[in-house]
mmCIF file of the N, C-alpha and C atoms, coordinates in Angstrom:
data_MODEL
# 
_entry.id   MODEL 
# 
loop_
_atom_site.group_PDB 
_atom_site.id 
_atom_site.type_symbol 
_atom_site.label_atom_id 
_atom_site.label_alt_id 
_atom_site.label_comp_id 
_atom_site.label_asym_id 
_atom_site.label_entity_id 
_atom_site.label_seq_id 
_atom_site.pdbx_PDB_ins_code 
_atom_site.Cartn_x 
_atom_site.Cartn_y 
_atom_site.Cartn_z 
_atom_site.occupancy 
_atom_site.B_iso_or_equiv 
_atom_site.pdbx_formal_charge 
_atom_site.auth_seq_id 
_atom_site.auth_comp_id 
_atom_site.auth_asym_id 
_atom_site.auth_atom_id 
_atom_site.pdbx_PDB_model_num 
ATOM 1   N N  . UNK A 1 1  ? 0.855   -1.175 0.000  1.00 0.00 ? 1  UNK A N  1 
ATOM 2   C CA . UNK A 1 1  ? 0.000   0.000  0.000  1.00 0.00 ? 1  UNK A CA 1 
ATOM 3   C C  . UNK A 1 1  ? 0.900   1.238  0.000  1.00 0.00 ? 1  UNK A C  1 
ATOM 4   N N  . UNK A 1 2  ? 0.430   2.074  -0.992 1.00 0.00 ? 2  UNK A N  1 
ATOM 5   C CA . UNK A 1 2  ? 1.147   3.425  -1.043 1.00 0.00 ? 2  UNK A CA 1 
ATOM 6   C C  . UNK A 1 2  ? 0.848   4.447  -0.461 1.00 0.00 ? 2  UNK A C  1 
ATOM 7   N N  . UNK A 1 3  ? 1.404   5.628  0.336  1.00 0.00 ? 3  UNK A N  1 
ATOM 8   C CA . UNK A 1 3  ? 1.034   6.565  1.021  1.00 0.00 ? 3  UNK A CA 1 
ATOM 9   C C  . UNK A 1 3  ? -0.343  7.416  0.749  1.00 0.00 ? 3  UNK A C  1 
ATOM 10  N N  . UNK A 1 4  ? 0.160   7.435  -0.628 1.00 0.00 ? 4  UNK A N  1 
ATOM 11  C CA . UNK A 1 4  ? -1.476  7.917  -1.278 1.00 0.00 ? 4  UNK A CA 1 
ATOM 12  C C  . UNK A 1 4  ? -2.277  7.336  -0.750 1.00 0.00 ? 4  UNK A C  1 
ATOM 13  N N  . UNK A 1 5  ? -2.527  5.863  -0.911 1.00 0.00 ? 5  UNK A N  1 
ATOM 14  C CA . UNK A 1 5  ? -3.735  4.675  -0.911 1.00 0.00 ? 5  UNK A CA 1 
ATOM 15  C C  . UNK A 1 5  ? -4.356  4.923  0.644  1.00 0.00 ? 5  UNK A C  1 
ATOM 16  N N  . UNK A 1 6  ? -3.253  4.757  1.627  1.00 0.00 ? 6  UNK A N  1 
ATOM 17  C CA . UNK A 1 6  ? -3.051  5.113  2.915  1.00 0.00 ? 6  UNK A CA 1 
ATOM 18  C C  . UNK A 1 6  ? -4.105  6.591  2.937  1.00 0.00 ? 6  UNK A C  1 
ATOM 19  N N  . UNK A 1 7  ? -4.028  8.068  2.380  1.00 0.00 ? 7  UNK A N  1 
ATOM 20  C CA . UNK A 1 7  ? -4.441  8.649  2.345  1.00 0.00 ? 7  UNK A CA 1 
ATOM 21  C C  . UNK A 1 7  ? -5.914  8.949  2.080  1.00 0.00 ? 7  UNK A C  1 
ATOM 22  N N  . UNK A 1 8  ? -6.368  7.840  1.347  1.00 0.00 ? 8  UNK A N  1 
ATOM 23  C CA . UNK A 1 8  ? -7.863  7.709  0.728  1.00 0.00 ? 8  UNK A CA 1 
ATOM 24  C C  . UNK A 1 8  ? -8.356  7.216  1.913  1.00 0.00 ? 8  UNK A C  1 
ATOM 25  N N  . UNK A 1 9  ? -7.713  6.655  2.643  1.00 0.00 ? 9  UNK A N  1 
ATOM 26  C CA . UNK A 1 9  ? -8.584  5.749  3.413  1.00 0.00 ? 9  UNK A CA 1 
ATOM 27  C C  . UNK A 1 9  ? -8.655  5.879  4.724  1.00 0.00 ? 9  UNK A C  1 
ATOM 28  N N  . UNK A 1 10 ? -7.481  6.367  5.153  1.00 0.00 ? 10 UNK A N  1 
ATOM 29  C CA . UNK A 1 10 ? -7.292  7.002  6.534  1.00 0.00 ? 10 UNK A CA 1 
ATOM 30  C C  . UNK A 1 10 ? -7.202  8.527  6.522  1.00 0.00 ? 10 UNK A C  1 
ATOM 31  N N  . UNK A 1 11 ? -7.195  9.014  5.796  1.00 0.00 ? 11 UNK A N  1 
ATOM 32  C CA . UNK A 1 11 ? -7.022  10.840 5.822  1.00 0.00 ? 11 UNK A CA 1 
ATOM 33  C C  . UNK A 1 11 ? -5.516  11.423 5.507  1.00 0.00 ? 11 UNK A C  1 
ATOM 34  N N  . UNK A 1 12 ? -5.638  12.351 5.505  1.00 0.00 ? 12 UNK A N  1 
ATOM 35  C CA . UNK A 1 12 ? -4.260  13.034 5.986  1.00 0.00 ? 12 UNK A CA 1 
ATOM 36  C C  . UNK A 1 12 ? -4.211  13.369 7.329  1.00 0.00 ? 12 UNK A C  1 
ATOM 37  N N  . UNK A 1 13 ? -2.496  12.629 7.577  1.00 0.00 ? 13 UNK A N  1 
ATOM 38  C CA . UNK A 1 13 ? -2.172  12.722 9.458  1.00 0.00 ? 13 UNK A CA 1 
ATOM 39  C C  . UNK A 1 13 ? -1.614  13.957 9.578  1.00 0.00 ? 13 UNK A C  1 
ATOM 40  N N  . UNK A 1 14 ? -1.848  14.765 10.671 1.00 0.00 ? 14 UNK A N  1 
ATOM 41  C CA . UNK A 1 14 ? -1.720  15.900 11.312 1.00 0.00 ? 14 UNK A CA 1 
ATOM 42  C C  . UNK A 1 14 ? 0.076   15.776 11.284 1.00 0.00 ? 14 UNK A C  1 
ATOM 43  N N  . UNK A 1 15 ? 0.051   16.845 10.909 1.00 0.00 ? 15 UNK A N  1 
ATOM 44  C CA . UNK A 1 15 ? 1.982   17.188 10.330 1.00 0.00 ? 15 UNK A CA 1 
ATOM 45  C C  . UNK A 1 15 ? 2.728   16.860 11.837 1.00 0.00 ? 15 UNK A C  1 
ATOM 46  N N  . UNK A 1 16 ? 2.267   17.117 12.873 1.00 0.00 ? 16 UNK A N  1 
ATOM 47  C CA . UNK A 1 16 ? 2.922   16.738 13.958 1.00 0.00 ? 16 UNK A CA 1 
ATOM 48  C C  . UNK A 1 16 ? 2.935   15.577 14.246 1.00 0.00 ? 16 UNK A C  1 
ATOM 49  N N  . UNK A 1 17 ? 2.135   14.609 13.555 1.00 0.00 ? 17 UNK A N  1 
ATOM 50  C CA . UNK A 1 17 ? 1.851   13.131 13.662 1.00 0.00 ? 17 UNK A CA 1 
ATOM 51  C C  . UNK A 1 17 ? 2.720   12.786 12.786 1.00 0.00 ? 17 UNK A C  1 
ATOM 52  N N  . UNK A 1 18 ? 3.826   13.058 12.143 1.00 0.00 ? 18 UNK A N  1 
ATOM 53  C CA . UNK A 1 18 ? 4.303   12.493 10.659 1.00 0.00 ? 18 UNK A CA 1 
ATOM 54  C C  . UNK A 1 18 ? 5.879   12.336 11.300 1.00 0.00 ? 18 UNK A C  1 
ATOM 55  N N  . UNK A 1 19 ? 6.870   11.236 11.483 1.00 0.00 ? 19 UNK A N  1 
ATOM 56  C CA . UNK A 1 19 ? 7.825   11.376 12.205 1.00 0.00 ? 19 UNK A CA 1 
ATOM 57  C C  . UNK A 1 19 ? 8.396   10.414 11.631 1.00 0.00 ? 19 UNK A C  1 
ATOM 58  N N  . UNK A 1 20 ? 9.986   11.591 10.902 1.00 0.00 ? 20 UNK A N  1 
ATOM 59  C CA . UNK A 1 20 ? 10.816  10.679 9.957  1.00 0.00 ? 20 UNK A CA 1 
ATOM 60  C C  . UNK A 1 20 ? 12.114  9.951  10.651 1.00 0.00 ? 20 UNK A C  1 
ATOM 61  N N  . UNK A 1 21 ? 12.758  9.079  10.735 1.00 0.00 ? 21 UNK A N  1 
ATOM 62  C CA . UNK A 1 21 ? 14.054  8.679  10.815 1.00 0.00 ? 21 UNK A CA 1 
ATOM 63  C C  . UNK A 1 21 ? 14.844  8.040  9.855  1.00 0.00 ? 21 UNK A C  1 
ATOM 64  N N  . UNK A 1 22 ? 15.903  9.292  9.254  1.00 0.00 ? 22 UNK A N  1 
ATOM 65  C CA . UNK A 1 22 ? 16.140  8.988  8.346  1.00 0.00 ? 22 UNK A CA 1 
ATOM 66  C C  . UNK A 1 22 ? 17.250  7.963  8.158  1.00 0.00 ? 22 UNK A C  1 
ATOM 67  N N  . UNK A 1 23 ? 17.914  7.677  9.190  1.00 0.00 ? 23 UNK A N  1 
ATOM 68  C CA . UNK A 1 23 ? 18.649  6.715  9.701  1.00 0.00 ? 23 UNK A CA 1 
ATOM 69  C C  . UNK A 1 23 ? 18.187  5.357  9.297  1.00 0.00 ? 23 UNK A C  1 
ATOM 70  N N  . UNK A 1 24 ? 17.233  4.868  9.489  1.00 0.00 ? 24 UNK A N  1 
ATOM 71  C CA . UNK A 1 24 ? 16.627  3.964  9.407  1.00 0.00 ? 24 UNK A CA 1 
ATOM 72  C C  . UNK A 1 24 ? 15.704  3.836  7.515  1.00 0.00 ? 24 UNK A C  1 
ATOM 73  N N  . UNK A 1 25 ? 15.557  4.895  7.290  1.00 0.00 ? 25 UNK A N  1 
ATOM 74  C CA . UNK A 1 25 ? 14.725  5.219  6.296  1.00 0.00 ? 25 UNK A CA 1 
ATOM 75  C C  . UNK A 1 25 ? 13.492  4.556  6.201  1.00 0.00 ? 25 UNK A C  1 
ATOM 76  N N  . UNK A 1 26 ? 12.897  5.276  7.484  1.00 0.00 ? 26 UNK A N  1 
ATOM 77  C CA . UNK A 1 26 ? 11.424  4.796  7.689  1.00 0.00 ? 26 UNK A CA 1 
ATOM 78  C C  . UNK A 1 26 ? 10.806  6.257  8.265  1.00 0.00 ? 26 UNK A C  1 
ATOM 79  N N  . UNK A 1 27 ? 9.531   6.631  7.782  1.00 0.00 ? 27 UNK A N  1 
ATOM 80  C CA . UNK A 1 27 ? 8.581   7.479  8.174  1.00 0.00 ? 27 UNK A CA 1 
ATOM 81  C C  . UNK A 1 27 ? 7.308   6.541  8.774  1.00 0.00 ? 27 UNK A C  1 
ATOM 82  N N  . UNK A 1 28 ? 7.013   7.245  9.802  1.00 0.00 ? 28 UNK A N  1 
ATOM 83  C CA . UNK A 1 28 ? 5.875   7.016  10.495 1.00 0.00 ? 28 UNK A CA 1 
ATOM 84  C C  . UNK A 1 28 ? 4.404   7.460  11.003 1.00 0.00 ? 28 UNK A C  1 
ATOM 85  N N  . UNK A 1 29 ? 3.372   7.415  10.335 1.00 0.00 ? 29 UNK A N  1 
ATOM 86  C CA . UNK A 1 29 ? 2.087   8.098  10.990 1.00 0.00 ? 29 UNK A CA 1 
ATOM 87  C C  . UNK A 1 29 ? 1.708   7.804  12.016 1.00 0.00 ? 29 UNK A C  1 
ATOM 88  N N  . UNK A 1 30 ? 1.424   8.771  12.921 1.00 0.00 ? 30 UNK A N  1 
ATOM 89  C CA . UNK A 1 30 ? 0.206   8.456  13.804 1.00 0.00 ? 30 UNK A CA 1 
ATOM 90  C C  . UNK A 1 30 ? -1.174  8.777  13.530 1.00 0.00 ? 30 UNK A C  1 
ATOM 91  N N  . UNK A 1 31 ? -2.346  8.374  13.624 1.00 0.00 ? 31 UNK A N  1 
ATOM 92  C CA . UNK A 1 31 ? -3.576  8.629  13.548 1.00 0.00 ? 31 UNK A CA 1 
ATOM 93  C C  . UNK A 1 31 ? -4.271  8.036  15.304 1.00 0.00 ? 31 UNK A C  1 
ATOM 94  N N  . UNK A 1 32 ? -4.723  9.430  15.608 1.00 0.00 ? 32 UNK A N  1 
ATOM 95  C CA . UNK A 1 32 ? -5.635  9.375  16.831 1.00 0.00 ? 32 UNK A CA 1 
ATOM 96  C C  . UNK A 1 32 ? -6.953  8.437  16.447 1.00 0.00 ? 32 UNK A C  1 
ATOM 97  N N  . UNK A 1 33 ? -7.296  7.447  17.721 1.00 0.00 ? 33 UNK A N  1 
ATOM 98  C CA . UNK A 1 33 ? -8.034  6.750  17.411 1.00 0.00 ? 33 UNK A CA 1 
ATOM 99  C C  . UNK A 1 33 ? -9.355  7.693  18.261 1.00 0.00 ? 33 UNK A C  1 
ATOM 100 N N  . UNK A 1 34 ? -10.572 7.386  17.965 1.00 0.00 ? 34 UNK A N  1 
ATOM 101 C CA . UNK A 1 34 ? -11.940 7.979  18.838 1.00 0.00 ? 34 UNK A CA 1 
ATOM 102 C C  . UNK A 1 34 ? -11.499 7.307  20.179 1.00 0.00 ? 34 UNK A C  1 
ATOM 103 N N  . UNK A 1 35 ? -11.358 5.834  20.201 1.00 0.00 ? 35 UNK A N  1 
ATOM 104 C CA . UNK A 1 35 ? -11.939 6.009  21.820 1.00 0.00 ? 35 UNK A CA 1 
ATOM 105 C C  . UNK A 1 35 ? -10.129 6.132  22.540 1.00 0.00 ? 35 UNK A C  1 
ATOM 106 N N  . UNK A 1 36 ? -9.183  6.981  21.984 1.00 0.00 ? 36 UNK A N  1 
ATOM 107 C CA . UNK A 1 36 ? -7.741  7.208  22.798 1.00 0.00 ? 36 UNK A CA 1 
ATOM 108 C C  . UNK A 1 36 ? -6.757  6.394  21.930 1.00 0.00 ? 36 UNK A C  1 
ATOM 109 N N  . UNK A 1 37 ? -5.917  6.781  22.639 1.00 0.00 ? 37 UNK A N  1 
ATOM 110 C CA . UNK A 1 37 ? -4.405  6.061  21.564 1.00 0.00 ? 37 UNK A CA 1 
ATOM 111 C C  . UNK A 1 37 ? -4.315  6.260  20.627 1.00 0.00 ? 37 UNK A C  1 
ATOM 112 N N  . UNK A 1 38 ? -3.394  5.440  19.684 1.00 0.00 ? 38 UNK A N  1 
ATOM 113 C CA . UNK A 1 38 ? -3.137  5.843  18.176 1.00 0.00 ? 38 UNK A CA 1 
ATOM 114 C C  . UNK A 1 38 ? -2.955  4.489  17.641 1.00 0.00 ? 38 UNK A C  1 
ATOM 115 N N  . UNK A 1 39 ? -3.219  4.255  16.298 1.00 0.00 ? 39 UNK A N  1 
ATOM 116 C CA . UNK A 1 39 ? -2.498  3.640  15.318 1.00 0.00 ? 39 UNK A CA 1 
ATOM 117 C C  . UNK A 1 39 ? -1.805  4.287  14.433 1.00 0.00 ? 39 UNK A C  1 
ATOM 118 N N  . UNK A 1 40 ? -0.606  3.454  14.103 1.00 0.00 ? 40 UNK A N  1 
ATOM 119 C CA . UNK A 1 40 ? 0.494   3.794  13.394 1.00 0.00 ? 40 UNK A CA 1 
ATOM 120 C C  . UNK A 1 40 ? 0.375   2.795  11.985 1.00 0.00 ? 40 UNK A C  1 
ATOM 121 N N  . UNK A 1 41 ? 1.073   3.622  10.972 1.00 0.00 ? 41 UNK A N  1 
ATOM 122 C CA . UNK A 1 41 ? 1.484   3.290  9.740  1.00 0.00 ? 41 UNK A CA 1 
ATOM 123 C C  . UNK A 1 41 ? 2.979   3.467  9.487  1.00 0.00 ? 41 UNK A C  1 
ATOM 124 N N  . UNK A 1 42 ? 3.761   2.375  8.863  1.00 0.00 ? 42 UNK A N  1 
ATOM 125 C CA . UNK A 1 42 ? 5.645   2.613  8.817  1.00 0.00 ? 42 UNK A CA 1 
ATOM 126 C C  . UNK A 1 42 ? 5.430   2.335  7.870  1.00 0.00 ? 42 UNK A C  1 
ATOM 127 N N  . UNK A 1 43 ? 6.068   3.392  6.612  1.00 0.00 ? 43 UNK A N  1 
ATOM 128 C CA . UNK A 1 43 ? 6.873   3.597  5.621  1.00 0.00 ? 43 UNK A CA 1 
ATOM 129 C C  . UNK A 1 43 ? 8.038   3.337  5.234  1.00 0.00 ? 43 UNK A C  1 
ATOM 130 N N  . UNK A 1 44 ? 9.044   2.710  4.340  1.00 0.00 ? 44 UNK A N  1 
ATOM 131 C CA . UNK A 1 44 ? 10.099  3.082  3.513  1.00 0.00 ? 44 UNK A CA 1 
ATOM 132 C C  . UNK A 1 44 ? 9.913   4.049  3.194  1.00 0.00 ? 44 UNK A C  1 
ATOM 133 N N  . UNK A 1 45 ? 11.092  5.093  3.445  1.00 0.00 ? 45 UNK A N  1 
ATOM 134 C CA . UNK A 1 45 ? 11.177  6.293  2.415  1.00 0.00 ? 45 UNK A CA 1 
ATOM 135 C C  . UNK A 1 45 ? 11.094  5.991  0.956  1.00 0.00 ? 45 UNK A C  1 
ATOM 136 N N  . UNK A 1 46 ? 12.535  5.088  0.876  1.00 0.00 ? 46 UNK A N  1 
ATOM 137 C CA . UNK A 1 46 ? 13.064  5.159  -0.480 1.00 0.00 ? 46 UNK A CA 1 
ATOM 138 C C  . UNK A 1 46 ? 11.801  4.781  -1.366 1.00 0.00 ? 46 UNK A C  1 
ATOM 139 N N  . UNK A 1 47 ? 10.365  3.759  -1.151 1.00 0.00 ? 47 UNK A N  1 
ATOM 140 C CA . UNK A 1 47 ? 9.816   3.375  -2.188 1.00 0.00 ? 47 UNK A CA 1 
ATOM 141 C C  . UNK A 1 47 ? 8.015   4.038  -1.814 1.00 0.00 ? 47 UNK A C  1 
ATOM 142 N N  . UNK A 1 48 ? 7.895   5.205  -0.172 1.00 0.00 ? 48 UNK A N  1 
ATOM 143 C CA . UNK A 1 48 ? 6.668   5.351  0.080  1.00 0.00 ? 48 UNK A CA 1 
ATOM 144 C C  . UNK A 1 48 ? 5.509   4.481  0.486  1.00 0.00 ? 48 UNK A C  1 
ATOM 145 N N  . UNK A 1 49 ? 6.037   2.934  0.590  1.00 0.00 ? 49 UNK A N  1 
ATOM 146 C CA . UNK A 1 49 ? 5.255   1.783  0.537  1.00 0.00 ? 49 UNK A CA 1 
ATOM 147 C C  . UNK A 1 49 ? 5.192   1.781  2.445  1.00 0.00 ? 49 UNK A C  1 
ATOM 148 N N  . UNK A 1 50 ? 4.011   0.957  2.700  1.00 0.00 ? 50 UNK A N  1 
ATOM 149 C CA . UNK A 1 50 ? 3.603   0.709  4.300  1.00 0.00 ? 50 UNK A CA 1 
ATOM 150 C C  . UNK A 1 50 ? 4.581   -0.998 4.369  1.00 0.00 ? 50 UNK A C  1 
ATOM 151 N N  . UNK A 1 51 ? 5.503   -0.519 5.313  1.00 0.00 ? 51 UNK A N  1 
ATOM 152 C CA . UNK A 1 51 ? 6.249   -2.107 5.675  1.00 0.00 ? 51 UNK A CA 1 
ATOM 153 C C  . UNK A 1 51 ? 5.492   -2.699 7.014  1.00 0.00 ? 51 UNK A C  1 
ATOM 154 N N  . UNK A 1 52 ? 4.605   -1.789 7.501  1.00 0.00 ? 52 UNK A N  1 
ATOM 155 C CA . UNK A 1 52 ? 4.451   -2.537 8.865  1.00 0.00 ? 52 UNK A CA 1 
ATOM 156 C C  . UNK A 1 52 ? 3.364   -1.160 9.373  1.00 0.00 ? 52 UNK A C  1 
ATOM 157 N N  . UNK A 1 53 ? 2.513   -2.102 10.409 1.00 0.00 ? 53 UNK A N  1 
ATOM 158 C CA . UNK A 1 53 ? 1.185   -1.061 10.942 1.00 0.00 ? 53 UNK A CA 1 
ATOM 159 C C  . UNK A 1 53 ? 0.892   -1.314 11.911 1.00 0.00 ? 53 UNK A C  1 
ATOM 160 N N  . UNK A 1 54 ? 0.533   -1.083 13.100 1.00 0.00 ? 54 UNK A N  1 
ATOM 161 C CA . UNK A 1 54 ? 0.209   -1.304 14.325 1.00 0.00 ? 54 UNK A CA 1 
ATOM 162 C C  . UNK A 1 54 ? -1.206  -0.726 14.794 1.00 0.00 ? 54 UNK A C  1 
ATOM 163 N N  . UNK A 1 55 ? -2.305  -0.843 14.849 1.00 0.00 ? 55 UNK A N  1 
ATOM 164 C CA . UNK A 1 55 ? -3.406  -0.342 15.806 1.00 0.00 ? 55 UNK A CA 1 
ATOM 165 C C  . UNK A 1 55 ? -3.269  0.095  16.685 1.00 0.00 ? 55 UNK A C  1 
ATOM 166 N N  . UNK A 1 56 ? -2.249  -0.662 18.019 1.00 0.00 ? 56 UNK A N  1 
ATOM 167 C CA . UNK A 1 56 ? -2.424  -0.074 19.218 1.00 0.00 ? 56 UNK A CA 1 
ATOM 168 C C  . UNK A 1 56 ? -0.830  0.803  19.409 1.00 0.00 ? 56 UNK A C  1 
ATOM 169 N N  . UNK A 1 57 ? -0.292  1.440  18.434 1.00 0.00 ? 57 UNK A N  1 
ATOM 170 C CA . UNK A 1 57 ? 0.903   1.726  18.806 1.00 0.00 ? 57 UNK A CA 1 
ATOM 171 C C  . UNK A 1 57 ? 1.164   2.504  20.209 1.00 0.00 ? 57 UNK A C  1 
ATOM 172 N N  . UNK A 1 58 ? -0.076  3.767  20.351 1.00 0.00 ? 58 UNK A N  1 
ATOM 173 C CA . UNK A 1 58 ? -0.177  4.053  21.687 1.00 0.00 ? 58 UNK A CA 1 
ATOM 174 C C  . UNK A 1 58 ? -1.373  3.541  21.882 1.00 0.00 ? 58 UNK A C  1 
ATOM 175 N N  . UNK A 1 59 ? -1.318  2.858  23.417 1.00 0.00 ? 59 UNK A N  1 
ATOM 176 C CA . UNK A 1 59 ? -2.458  2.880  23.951 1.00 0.00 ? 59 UNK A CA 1 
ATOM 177 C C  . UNK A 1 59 ? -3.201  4.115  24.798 1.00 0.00 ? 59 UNK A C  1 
ATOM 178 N N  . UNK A 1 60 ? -4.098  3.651  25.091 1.00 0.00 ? 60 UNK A N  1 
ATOM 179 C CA . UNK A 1 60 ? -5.054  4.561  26.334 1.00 0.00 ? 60 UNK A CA 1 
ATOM 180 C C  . UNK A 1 60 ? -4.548  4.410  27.469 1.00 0.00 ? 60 UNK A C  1 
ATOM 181 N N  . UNK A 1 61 ? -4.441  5.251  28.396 1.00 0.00 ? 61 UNK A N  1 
ATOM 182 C CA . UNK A 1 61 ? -4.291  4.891  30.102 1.00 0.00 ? 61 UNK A CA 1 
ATOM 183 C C  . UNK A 1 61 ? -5.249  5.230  30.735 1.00 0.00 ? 61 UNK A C  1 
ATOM 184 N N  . UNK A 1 62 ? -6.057  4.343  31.242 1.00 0.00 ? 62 UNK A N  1 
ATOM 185 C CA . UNK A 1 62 ? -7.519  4.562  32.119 1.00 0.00 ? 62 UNK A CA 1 
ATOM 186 C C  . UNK A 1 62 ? -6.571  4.594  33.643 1.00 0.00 ? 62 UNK A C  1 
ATOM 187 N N  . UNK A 1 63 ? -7.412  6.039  33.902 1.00 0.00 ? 63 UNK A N  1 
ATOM 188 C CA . UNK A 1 63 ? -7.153  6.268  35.211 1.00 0.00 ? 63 UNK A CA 1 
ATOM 189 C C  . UNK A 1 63 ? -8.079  6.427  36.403 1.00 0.00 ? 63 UNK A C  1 
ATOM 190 N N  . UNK A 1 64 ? -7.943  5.839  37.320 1.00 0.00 ? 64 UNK A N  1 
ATOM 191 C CA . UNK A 1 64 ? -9.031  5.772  38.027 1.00 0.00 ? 64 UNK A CA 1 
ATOM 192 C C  . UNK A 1 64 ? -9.326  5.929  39.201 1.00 0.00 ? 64 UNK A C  1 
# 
């Protein structure tokens, strides 16, 4: 899946959500979920393609 494709379907992520290491040559989204936390999307730079995705990358902390 290409960043674009990514884009149709999940939106565009908030520029502060967008976090490159270029070291690695991987970019990363976050997208806020409704009920807390985030899922993440990981990129290759070099080809824009999703290598890997996580749902719960952050979780929620219920406090109580």
């Amino acid at each position: 899946m290409t960043m674009d494709e990514v884009r149709q379907i999940a939106g565009v992520p908030y520029y502060a959500n967008i976090q490159d290491d270029k070291e690695k040559g991987i970019q990363t989204w976050l997208y806020r979920k409704r009920d807390g936390g985030a899922a993440a999307f990981y990129f290759t730079i070099k080809t824009g393609k999703v290598y890997s995705k996580n749902y719960d990358a952050i979780k929620t902390k219920i406090v109580g």
